[in-house]
N, CA, C and O of each residue as an XYZ file, in Angstrom:
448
protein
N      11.238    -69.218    -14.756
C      10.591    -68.100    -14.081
C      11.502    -66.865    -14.071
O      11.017    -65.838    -14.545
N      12.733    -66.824    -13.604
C      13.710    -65.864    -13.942
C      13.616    -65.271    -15.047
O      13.253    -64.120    -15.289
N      13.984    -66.158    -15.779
C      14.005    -65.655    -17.389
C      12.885    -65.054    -17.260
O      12.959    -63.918    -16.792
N      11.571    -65.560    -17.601
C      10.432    -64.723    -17.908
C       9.977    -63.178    -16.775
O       8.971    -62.516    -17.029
N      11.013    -62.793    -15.444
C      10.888    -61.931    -15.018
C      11.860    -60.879    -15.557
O      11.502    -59.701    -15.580
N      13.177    -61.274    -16.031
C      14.106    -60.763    -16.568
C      13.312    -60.130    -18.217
O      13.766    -59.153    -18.813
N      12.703    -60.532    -18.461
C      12.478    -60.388    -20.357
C      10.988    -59.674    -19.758
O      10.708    -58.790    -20.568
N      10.185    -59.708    -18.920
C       9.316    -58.402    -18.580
C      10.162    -57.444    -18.075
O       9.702    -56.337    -18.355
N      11.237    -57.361    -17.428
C      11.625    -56.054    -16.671
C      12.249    -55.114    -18.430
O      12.010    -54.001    -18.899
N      13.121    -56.340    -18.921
C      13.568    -55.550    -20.139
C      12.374    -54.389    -20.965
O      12.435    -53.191    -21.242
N      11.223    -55.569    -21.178
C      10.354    -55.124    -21.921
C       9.512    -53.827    -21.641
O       8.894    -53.121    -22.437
N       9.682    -53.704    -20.132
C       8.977    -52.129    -19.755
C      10.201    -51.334    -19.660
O      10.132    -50.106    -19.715
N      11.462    -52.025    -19.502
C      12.442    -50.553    -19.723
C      12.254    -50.001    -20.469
O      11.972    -48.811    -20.331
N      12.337    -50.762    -21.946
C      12.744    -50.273    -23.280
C      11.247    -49.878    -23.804
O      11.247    -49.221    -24.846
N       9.965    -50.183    -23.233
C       9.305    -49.648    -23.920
C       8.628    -47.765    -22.984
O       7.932    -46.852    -23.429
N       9.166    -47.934    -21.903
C       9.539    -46.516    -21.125
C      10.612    -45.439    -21.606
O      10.412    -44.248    -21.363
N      11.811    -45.881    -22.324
C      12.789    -44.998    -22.302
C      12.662    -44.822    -23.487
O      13.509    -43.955    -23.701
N      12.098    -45.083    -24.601
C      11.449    -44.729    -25.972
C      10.322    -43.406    -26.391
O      10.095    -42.872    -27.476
N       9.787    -43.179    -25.093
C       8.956    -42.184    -25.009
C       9.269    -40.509    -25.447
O      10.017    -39.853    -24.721
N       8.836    -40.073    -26.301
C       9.174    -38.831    -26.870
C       9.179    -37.689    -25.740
O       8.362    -37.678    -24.819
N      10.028    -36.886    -25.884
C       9.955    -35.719    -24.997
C       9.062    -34.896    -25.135
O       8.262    -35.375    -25.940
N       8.580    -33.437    -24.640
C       7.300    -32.394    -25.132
C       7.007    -31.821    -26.515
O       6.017    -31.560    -27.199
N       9.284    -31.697    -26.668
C       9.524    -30.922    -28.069
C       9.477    -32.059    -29.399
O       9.613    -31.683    -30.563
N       9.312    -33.160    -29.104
C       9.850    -33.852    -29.995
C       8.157    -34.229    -30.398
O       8.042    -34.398    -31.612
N       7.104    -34.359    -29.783
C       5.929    -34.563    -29.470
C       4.726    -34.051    -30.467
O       3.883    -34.520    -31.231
N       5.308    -32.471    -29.838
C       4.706    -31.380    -30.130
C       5.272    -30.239    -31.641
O       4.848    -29.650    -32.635
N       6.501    -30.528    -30.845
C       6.828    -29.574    -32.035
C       7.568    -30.052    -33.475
O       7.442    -29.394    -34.507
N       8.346    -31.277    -33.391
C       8.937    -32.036    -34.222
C       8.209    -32.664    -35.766
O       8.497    -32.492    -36.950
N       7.130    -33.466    -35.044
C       6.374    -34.352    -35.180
C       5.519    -33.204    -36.709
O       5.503    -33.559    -37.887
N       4.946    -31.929    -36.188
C       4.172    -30.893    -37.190
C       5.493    -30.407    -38.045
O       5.195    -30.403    -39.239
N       6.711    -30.041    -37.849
C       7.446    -29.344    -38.589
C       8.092    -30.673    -39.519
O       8.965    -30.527    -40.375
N       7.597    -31.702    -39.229
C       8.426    -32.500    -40.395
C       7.455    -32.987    -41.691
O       7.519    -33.841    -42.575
N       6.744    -32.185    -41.372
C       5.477    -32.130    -42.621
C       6.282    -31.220    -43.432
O       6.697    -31.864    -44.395
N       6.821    -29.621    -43.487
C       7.472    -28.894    -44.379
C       8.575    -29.269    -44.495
O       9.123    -30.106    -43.778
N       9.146    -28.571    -45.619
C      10.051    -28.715    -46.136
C      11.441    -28.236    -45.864
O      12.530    -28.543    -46.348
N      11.091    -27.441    -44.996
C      12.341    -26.531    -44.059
C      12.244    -26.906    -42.960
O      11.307    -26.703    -42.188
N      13.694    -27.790    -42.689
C      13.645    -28.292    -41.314
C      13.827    -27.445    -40.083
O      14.149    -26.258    -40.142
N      13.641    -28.004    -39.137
C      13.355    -26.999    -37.717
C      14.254    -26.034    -37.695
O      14.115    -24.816    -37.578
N      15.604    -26.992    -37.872
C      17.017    -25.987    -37.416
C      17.129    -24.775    -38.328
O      18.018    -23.974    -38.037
N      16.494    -24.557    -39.212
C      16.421    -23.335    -40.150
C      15.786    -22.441    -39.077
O      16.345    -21.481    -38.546
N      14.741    -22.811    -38.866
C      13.923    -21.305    -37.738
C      14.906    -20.629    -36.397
O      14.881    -19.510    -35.885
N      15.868    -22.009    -36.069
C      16.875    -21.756    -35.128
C      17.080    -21.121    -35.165
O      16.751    -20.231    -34.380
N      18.184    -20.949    -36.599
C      18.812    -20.212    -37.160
C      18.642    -18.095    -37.383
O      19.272    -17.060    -37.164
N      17.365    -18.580    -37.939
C      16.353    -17.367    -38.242
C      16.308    -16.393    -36.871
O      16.502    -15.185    -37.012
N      16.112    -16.816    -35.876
C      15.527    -16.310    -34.674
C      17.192    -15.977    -33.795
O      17.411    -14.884    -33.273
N      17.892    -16.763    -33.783
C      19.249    -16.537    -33.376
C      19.736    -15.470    -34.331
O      20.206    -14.515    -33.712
N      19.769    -15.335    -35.623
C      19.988    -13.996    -36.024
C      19.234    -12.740    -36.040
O      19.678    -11.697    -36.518
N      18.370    -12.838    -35.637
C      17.301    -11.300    -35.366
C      17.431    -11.154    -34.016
O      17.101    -10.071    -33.534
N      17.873    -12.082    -33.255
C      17.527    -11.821    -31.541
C      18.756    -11.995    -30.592
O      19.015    -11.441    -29.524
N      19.200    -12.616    -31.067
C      20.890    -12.688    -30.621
C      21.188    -13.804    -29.302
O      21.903    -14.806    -29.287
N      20.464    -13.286    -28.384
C      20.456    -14.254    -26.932
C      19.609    -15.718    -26.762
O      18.693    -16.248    -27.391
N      20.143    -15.958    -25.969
C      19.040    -17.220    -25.287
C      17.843    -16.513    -25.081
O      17.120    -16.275    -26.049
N      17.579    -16.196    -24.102
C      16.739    -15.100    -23.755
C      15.841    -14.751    -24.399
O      14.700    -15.202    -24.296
N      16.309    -13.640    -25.396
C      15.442    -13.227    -26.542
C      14.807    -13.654    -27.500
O      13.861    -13.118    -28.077
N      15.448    -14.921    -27.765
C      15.522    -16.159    -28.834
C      14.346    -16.773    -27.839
O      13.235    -16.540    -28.316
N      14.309    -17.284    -26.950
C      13.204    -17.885    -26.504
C      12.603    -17.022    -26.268
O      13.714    -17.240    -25.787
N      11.757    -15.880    -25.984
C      11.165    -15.064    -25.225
C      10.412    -14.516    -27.007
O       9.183    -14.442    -26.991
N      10.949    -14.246    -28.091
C      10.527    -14.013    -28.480
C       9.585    -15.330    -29.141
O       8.360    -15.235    -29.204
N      10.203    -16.357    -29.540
C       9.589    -17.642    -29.792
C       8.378    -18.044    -29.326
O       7.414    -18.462    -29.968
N       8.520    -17.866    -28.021
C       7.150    -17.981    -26.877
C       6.201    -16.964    -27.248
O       5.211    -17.426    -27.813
N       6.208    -16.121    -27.145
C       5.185    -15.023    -27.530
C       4.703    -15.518    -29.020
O       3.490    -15.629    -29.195
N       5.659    -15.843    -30.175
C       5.207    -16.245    -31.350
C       4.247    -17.198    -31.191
O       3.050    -17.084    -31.457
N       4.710    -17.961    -30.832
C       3.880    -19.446    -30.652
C       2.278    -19.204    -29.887
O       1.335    -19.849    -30.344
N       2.050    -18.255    -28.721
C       1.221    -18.293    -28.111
C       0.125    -17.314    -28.630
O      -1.071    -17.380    -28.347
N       0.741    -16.375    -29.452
C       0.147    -15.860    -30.626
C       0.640    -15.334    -32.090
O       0.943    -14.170    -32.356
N       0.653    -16.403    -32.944
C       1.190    -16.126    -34.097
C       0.636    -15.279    -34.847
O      -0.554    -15.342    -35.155
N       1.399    -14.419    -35.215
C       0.786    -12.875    -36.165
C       2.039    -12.936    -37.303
O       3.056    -13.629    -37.340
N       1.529    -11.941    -38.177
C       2.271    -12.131    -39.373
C       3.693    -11.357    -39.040
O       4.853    -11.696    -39.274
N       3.166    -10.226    -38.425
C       4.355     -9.148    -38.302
C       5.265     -9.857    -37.189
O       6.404     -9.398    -37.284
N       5.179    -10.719    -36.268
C       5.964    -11.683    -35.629
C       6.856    -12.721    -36.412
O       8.068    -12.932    -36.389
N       6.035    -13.174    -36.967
C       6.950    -14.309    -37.953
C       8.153    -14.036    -38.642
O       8.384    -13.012    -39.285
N       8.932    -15.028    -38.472
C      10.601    -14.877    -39.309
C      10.172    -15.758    -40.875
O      10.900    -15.765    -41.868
N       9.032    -16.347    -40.781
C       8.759    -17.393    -41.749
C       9.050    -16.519    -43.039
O       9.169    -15.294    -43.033
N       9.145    -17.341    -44.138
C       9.121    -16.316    -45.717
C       7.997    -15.973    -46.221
O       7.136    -16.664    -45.678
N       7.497    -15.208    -47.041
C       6.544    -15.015    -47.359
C       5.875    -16.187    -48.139
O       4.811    -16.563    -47.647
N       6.219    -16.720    -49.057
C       6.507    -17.976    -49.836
C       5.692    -19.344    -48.705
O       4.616    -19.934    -48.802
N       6.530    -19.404    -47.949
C       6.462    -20.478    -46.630
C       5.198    -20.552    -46.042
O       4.608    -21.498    -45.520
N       4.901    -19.438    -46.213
C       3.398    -18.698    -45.661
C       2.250    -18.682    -46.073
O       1.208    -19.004    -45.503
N       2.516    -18.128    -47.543
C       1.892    -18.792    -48.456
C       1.531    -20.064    -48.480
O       0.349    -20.353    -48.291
N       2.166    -20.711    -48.636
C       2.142    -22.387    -49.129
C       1.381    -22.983    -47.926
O       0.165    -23.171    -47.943
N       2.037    -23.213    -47.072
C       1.551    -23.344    -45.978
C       0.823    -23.042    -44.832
O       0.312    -23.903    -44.116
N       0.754    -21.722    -44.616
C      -0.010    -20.828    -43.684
C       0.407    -20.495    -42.520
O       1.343    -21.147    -42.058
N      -0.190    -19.357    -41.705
C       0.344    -19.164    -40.485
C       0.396    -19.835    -39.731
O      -0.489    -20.666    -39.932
N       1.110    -20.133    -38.571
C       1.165    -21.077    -37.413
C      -0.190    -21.050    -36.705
O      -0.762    -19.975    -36.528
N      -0.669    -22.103    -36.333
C      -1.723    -21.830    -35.216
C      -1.433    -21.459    -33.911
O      -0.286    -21.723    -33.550
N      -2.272    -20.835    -32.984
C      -1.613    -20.804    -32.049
C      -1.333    -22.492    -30.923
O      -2.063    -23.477    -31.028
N      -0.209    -22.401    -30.010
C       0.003    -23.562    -29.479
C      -1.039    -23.835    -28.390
O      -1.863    -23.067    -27.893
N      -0.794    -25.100    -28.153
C      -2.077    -25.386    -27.157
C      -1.294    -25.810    -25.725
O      -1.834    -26.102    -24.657
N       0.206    -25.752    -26.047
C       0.492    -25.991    -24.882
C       0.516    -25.113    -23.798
O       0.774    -23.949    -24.102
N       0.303    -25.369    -22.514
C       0.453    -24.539    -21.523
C       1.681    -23.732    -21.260
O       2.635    -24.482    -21.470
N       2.053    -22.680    -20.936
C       3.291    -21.710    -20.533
C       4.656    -22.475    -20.265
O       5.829    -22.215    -20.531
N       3.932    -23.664    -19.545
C       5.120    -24.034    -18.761
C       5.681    -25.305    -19.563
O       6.818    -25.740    -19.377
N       4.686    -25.904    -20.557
C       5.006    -27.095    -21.498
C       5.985    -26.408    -22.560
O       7.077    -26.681    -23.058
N       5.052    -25.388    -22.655
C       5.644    -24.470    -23.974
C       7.655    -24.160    -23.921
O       8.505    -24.341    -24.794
N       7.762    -23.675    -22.576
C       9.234    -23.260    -22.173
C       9.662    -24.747    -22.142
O      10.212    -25.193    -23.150
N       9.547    -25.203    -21.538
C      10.151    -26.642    -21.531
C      10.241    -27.006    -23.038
O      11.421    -27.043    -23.389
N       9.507    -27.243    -23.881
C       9.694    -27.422    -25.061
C      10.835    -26.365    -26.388
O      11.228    -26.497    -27.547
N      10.935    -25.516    -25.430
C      11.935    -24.737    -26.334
C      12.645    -24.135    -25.295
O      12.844    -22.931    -25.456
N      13.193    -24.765    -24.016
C      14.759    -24.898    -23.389
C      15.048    -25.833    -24.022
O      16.139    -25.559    -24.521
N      14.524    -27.524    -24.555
C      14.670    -28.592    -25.417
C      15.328    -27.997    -26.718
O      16.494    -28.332    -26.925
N      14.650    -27.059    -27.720
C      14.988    -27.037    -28.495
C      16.202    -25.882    -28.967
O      16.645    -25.811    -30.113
N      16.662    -24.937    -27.732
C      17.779    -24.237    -28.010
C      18.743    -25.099    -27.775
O      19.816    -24.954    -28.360
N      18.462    -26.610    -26.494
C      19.506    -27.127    -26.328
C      20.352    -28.004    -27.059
O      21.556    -28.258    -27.071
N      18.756    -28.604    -28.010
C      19.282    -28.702    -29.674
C      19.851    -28.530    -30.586
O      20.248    -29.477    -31.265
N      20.059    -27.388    -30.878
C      20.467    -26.751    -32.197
C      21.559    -25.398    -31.664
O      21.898    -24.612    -32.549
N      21.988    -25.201    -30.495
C      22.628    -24.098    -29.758
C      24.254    -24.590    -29.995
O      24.653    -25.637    -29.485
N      25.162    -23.707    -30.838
C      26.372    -24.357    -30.622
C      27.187    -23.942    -29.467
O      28.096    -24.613    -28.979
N      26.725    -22.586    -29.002
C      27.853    -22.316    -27.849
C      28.189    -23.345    -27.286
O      27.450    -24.326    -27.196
N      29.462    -23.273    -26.779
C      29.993    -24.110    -25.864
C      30.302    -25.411    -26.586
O      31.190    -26.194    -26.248
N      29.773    -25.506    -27.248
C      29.950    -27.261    -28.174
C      31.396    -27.452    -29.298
O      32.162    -28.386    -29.538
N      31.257    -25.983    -29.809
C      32.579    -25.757    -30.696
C      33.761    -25.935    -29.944
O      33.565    -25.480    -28.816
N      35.162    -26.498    -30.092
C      36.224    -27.073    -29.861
C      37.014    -26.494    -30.369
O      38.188    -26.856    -30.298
């Protein structure tokens, strides 16, 4: 009986702490269809915008309405693939999902 309470408790840990986060969900999951991985757009948006801040702030607005003259995408990229749709997540999923993903790919502070 132990045993078999011990090997259910395991079995809902591990199948609880496996659960994808918003960004990994939402946003991961569509960008690993192309060919340019996420951390490229990081990249992209950290050099036109400079801050946390701006870097998300402008991201958010992209996402909630993607327009061409917004996009860092290539023309090429765009082509091939097409414009972003807009997101369906709510304001507050949306930020949460990309405080996740600056905390990702952000080196401040990490360099040694």
């Amino acid at each position: 009986m132990a045993r078999l309470v011990i090997f259910l408790c395991l079995t809902f840990s591990f199948a609880f702490s496996n659960q994808k986060n918003i960004y990994e969900k939402n946003c991961v999951a569509c960008h690993n269809r192309i060919p340019v991985s996420i951390d490229k757009y990081f990249y992209r948006y950290l050099l036109e915008y400079s801050s946390e801040k701006d870097v998300k702030e402008a991201m958010f607005l992209f996402l909630k309405n993607p327009t061409l003259e917004k996009s860092l995408m290539s023309e090429s990229l765009i082509k091939r693939f097409g414009l972003k749709k807009k997101t369906k997540l709510s304001n507050e999923a949306l930020r949460e999902a990309l405080d996740i993903y600056w905390n990702e790919y952000n080196l401040f502070g990490k360099l040694k």
